[in-house]
N, C-alpha and C positions, 0 to 999 in steps of 0.2 A: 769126620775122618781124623784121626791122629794122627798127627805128625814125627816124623819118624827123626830121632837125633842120636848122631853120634857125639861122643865125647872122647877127651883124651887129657890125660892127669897125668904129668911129670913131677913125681915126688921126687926132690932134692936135698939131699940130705947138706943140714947148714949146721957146722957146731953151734951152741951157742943161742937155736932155736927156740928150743921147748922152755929154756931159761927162760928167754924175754917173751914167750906168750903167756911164761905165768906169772909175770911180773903183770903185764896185762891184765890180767885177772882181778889184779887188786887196783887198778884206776878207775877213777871216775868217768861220768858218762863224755865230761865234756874231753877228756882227756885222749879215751879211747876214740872220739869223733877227728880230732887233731891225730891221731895214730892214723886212722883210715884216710882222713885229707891225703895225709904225706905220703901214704903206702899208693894212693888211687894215682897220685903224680906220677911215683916211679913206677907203675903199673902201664901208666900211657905213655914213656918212654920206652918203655919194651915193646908194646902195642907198634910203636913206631918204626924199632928195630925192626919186628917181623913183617909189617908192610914192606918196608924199603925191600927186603930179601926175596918179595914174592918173584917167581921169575915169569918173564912178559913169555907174549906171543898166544896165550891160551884164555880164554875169557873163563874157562874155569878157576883158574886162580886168582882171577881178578875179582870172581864171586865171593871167594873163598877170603881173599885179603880185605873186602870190604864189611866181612865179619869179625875182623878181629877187634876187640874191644878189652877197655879194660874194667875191672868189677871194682866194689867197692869192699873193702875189707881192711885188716889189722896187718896184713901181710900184703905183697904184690901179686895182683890176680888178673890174667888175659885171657880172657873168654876167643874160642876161635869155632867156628861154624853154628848152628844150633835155630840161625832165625830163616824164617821159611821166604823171604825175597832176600836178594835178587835172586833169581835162577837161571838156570840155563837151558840149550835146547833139551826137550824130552824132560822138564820140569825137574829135575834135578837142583836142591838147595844145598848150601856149601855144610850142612848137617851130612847130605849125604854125599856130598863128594870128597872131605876132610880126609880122611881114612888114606883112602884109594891115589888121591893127589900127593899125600905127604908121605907117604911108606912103598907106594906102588900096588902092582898087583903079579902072582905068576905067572908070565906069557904063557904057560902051556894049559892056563885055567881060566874058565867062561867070559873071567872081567878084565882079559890081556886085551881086546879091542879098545876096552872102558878107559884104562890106568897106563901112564909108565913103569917102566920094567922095575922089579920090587926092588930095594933098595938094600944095601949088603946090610948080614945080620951084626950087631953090637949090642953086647951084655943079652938082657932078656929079651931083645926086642930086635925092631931095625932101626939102621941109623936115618935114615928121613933124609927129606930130600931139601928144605927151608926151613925150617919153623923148629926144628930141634935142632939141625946144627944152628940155628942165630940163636936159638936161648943156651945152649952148650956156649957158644964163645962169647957172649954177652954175661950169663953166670958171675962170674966172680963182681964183676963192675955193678951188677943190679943188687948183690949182698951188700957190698959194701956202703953203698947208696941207701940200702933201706938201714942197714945198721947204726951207717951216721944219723941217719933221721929219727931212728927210735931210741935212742940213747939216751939225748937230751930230755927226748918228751920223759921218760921213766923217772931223769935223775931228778925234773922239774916236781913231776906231779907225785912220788912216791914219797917224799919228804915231810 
């Protein structure tokens, strides 16, 4: 049987970006390994960030915040729902509760039982109810943090 996962991709636009991933390009292995160390640190202090914001009283979000994790990469990466334990009643894993928990659902539609009421719309989307307001007011602190950290490694290894 497959396993059923949601996902959710917050592209942020960073000046400054595409620069130092193609400066990347040109380091070597051990260098880009030392990128990824530094990136996976500031990864686990947002990981951190979005634990601390879960809000209590509901063991689904406690499923859900025991999924958040952070990846291994060149950039900072926090993986949130996708693994099939823990779950909850009615076998529910935070793959499939992710969605419904952080955005809501229509009360006047099938999964108003399931979800809290949706969450007001901003930009393309909605504004979420955890987990994208802490990575919106954590944002500028986690750029900053990763740009101090890849600076060096660039100015070190590109010479």
């Amino acid at each position: 049987m497959a396993v059923e996962r949601e996902t959710i991709k917050a592209g942020l636009r960073v000046e400054g970006l595409r620069e130092t991933q193609r400066a990347f390009r040109n380091l070597d292995k051990q260098a880009s390994a030392e990128a990824r160390t530094k990136s996976q640190e500031i990864a686990n202090k947002m990981a951190g960030y979005i634990r601390k914001a879960v809000p209590g009283g509901d063991r689904r979000y406690a499923v859900i915040a025991e999924s958040v994790k952070s990846g291994r990469d060149r950039v900072p990466v926090v993986r949130i729902g996708g693994r099939v334990n823990p779950r909850v009643s009615g076998g529910g894993g935070p793959g499939n509760l992710i969605i419904g928990m952080e955005f809501g659902a229509d009360q006047a539609g099938p999964n108003a039982w399931r979800f809290p009421a949706r969450t007001p719309r901003k930009g393309r989307g909605n504004e979420g109810y955890w987990i994208f307001p802490e990575a919106k007011r954590r944002q500028r602190e986690i750029i900053k943090l990763w740009f101090d950290a890849m600076n060096p490694i660039i100015r070190r290894w590109s010479n």
